[in-house]
C-alpha positions as CSV (number, residue, x, y, z in Angstrom):
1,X,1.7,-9.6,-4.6
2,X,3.1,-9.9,-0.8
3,X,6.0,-10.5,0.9
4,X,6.4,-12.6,4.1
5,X,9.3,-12.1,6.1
6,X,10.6,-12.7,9.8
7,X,12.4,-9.7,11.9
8,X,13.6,-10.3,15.1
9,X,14.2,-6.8,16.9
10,X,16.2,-6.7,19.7
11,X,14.8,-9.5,22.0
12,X,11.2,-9.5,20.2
13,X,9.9,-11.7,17.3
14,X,7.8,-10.1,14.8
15,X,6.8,-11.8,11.2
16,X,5.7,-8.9,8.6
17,X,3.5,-9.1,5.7
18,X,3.4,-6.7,2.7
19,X,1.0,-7.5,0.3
20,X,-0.4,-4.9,-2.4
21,X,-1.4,-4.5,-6.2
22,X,1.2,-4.4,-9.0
23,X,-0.4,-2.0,-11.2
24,X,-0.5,0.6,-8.7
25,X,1.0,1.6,-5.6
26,X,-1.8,0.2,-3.5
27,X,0.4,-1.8,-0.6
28,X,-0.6,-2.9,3.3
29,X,1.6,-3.7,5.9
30,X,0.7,-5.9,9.2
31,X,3.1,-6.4,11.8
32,X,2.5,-9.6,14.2
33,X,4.4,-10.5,17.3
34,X,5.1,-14.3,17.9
35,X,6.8,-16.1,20.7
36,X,10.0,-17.3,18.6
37,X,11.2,-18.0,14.9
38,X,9.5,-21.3,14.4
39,X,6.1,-19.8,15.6
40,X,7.1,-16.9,13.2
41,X,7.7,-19.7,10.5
42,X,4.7,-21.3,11.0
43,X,2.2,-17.8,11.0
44,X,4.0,-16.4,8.1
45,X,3.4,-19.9,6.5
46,X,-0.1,-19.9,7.2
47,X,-0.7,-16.5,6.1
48,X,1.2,-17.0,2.3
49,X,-1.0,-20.2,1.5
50,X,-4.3,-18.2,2.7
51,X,-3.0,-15.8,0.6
52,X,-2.4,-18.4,-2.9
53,X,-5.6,-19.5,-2.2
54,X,-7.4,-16.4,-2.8
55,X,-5.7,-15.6,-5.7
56,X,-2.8,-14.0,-4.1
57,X,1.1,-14.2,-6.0
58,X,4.3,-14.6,-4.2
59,X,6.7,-12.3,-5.4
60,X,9.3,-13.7,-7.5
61,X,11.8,-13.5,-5.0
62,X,10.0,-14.9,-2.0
63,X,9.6,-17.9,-4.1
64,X,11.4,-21.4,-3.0
């Protein structure tokens, strides 16, 4: 399971990915900077459907 989001701090752009196991507390974290919300859109984008296809679920409520 994983969670994409986008956090803009102060006058930086970062989009941060949690992704870990559910039947344990097993989680990583990666921070990456971008240049503006739509490149943080697009990277975190990117990132979730490399994520499906390797078997990877989307937390229930990061789902559209």
């Amino acid at each position: 399971m994983f969670k994409p989001s986008n956090v803009i701090v102060s006058d930086k752009t970062i989009t941060i990915v949690a992704w870990g196991r559910r039947d344990n507390d097993f989680q990583q974290w990666r921070m990456i900077p971008v240049e503006s919300r739509a490149q943080a859109d697009q990277v975190a984008a990117k990132i979730v459907d490399r994520k499906i296809r390797r078997g990877y679920l989307v937390s229930s409520d990061q789902q559209k």
